[in-house]
C-alpha positions, 0 to 999 in steps of 0.5 A: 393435692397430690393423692396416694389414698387408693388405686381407684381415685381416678377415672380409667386408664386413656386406653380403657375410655377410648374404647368407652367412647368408640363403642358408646352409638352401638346398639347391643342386647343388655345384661351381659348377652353382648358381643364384647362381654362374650370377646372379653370372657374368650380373651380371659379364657386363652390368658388362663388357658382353660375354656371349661369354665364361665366368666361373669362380668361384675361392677365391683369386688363386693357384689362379686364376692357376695354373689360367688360365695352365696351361690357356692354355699349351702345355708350351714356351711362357712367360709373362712378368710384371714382378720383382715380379709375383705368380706370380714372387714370391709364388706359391712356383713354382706357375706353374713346377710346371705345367711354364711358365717365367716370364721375369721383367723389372724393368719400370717402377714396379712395371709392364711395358712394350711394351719389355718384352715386346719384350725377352722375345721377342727371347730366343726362338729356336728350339725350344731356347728357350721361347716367350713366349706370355702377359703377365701384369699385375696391376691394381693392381700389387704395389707399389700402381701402376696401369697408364693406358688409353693403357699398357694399350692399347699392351701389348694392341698388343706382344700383338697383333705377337707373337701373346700373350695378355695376362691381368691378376690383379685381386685389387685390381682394385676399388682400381685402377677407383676410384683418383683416377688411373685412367681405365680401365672395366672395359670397357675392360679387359674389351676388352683383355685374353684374360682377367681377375679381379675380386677378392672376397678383398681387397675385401669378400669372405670369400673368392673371384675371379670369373675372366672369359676371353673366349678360346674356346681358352683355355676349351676344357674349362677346369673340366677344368683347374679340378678338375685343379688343384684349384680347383673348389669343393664347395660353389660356391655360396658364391662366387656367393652373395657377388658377388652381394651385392658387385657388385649395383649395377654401378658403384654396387655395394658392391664399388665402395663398398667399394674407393672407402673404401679408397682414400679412406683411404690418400689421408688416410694418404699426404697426413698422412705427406706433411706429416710429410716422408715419402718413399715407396718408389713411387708408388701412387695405391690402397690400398697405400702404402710410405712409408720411415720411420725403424727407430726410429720403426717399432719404436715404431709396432709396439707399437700397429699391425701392418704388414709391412716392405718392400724392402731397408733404406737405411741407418736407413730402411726402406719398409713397406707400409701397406694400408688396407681396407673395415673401416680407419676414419678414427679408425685413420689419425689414430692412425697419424699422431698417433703417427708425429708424436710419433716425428719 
């Protein structure tokens, strides 16, 4: 069987287990209070350029964006995210189960505009309705779109006239910085955004996200919040020791390597279905791609690969979703596409 189900299937990245297991015999304090947690947070500050802000070692994306927005919100106020961001769709009410709305709006391609934020304030009267306090994007979205430079930068201006916060989940933050169509560092990101994350689990990890929050408020006894939400680890250090090992390096890291691989494969896997004649659900220029193929041909692909159906069928079509990973090969797509050739 060959996978193409998700970015996180496999266990980490050679690199990232090798360091596991050089440090596992050492003795080092808990949750967080470690040596390799405060080496990984100095390295992902001199990445990002800033040192005025606090880096906080996560398990999952989850627990990340619940802790983050619960501890930047008062009670009455929301956040707003794109229909298929993550805390709307895949995050089974954790956002709302502390107690915040979510106003969720279409967007475009997966991506939220500064119309779209305009549109959530107006909703906002008084203090019968909730206040649109924060914006949530994802980089790169859920259906495998990137948000420009010039997008982000507008966002961070709707943000600034409302007086938002604009906090970004980077699960596949790795994909986005080395996606041939991207041109924003994450500097620029760091700049932009109140806080952000750089996600280990679907990018070489075996687990983690590094949480970076620039906003002194929003940090204001944050590992309270952290252990309150259930998102502090014992055993912390196992977080540190693997962006440590991922993000060595800067841009010449392996946690850049390993998303340029990625990427690098699904571009070969969206060329080949493009010569077949393909269309696809969205435009994604990552490691995720959501090509619409025939039912008969998918039920024949699934004997030999594992991958997810995707949005509602069209008639005999359907979009899947094929995501490609540090541990996809280049003989993997060419099977993919050899046996899709013999199906159409």
């Amino acid at each position: 069987m060959i996978y193409f189900h998700s970015d996180y299937g496999q266990g980490a990245h050679p690199k990232v287990m090798e360091a596991l297991n050089k440090t596992n015999l050492e003795y080092t304090d808990g949750y967080g209070i470690d040596p390799h947690c405060e080496r990984a947070a100095g390295i992902i500050k001199e990445l990002i350029g800033i040192d005025d802000c606090e880096v906080h070692f996560f398990v999952g994306g989850t627990p990340c964006n619940v802790t983050l927005i619960s501890a930047a919100l008062k009670p009455y106020e929301a956040a707003i995210a794109a229909r298929t961001g993550h805390i709307y769709v895949h995050e089974t009410g954790g956002v709302e189960a502390t107690g915040h709305r979510i106003v969720a709006l279409e967007g475009v391609n997966g991506k939220l505009t500064p119309d779209n934020i305009s549109q959530a304030y107006s909703e906002y009267q008084d203090e019968h309705t909730a206040i649109p306090k924060l914006v949530y994007l994802s980089q790169s979205t859920e259906i495998g779109s990137i948000y420009s430079k010039a997008e982000l930068t507008a966002i961070r201006n709707k943000c600034d006239e409302f007086g938002m916060l604009l906090y970004m989940d980077g699960a596949r933050l790795g994909t986005a910085l080395t996606s041939s169509s991207n041109d924003l560092s994450i500097r620029d990101i760091a700049s932009m955004c109140d806080a952000f994350y750089i996600g280990g689990t679907k990018n070489g990890a075996l687990f983690g996200e590094a949480l970076v929050v620039k906003n002194a408020a929003v940090n204001d006894h944050f590992r309270w919040m952290m252990k309150r939400q259930a998102g502090i680890l014992a055993k912390g250090r196992l977080l540190g020791v693997q962006f440590e090992a991922l993000l060595e390096g800067g841009e010449n890291s392996v946690y850049y390597q390993i998303a340029e691989h990625s990427n690098r494969l699904a571009y070969k896997l969206r060329d080949g279905l493009l010569e077949l004649g393909i269309r696809f659900y969205s435009d994604s220029p990552t490691n995720q791609i959501f090509p619409i193929l025939p039912k008969e041909a998918i039920n024949e692909l699934r004997r030999d690969f594992f991958f997810y159906d995707w949005a509602s069928p069209e008639s005999n079509m359907q979009p899947v979703r094929l995501v490609t990973s540090w541990g996809t090969t280049d003989a993997d797509v060419d099977a993919f596409l050899d046996a899709l050739r013999k199906l159409i």
